[in-house]
N, C-alpha and C positions, 0 to 999 in steps of 0.2 A: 254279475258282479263277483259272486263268490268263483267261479272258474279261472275268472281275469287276474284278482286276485290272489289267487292260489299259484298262479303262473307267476307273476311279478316277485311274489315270496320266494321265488323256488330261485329268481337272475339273481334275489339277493343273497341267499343262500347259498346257491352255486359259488358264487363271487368269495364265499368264506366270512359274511358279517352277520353278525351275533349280535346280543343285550346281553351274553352274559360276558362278563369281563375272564380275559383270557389273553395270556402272551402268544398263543396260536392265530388266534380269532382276531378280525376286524370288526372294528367297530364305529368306524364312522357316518354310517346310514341305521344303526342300532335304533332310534326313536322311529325309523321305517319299517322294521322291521315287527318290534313288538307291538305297536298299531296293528298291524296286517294280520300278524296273531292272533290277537284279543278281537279283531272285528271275526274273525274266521271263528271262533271259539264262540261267540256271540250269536251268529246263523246255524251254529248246529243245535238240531231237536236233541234236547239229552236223552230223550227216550229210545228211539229208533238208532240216531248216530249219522243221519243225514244231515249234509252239507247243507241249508237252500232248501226254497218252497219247491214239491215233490208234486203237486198238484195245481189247479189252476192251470195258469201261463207259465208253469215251469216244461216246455217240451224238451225231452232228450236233457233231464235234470243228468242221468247219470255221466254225462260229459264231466257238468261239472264240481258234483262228487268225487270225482276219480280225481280231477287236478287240485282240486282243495285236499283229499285225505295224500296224496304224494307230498304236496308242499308240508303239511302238517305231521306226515313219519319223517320228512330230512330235517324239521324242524326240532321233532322226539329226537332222534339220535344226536343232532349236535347238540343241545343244550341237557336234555336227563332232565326236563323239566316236568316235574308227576303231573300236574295239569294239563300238559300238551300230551303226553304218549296217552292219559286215558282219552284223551279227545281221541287222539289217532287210532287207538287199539277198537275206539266205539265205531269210530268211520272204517275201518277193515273191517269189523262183526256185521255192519251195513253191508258193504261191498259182496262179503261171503254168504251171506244171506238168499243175495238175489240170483245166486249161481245158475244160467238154464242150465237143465236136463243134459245138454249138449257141449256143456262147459264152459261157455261162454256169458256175455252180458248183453243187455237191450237198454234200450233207453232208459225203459221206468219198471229196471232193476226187479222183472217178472220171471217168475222159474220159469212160466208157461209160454215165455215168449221166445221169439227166432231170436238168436246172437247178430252182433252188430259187433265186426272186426275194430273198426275205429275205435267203437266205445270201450270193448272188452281189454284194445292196448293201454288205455289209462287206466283200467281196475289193477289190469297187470303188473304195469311199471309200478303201480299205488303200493297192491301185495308184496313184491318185492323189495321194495324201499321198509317198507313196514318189518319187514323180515330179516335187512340189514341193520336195523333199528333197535334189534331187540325185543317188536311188537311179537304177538300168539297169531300165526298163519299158519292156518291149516296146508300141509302137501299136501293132502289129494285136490284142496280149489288150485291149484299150482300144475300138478299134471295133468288135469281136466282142462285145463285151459290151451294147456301145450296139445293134448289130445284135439281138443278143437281147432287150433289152429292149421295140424298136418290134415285133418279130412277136410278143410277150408282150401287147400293149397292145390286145388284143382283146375284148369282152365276153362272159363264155361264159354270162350270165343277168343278164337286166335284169329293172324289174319298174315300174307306173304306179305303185304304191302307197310313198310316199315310207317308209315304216316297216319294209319290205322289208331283213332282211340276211341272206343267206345263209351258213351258220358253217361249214357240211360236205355235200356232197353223196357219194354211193355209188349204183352200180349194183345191184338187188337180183336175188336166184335170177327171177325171174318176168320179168327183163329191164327194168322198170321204171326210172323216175330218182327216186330219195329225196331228200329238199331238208329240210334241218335249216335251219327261220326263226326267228330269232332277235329280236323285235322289243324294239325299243330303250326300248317306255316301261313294260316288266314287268321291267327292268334287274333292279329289287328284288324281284321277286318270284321271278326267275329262270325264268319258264315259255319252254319252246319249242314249237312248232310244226313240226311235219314234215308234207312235204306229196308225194304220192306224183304222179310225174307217167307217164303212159303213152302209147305215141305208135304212132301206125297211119298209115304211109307218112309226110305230111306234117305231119298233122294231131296233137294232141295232147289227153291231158284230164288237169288237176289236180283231185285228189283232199284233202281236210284227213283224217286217220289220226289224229289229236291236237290 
């Protein structure tokens, strides 16, 4: 809810509609808006600065952390309202917090843990936004994260056959590499392809299994 939420703030936002009165600003979804607010304001821990339950059945919370603190810095910047930027400035000190080693973010927002590309683009666009806002964002969570993303920017499987996508690969018991392929013109039919690959020193052979 809070993610979803934070997404719907941000159509109406983008759109340019406000609660606060202004000859700029639309106002005709205004009672939509400052609901979405106040409920978003309402789910954050004042302590910590998290969006949303962090524990339990919250998996992959920092999704959406990152879309609720974005919608809440565009929401700081257009209105200057002290209550929503310290909301927002506490949900960035959250987001900064959890920075990995590697520059990146994880699910549940651990230095100790591997980055997750998806999750770290919503910390990203968040710090950003927060920073056009007038919010305290640290540069260096800002070029750590740009640093992460160029050592990320490696191919770990190419392929000549333009029909080629790979959806999931795993290491199987036999030491082997599993490749779940995916191609694009059985969309409708939904078939996939696994294809077993094995490798002796340099060399390697693929196998079709399916």
């Amino acid at each position: 809810q809070v993610g979803v939420t934070g997404l719907c703030l941000l159509a109406f936002l983008g759109e340019g509609e406000s609660w606060i009165p202004s000859d700029t600003q639309k106002n005709e979804y205004s009672g939509n808006v400052v609901r979405a607010v106040r409920w978003l304001l309402s789910q954050q821990n004042k302590q910590t600065g998290a969006f949303g339950p962090t524990e339990g059945d919250a998996n992959h919370f920092m999704y959406n952390h990152g879309m609720a603190t974005l919608a809440m810095a565009e929401a700081a910047g257009m209105s200057g309202d002290p209550a929503v930027q310290e909301s927002a400035q506490k949900a960035v000190d959250f987001i900064v917090s959890g920075q990995a080693k590697d520059g990146g973010w994880n699910y549940f927002n651990r230095k100790d843990g591997d980055s997750d590309s998806s999750v770290s683009a919503w910390q990203v666009q968040a710090l950003y936004a927060a920073r056009e806002a007038g919010l305290k964002v640290p540069e260096q969570a800002l070029k750590n994260a740009l640093e992460m993303y160029r050592t990320m920017d490696r191919e770990f499987m190419a392929a000549t056959d333009a029909w080629f996508h790979s959806v999931f690969t795993t290491t199987g018991p036999d030491g082997a590499l599993y490749v779940v392929d995916y191609y694009r013109f059985t969309v409708e039919q939904l078939i996939f392809r696994i294809q077993k690959i094995s490798f002796q020193g340099v060399s390697y052979r693929m196998t079709d299994i399916q």
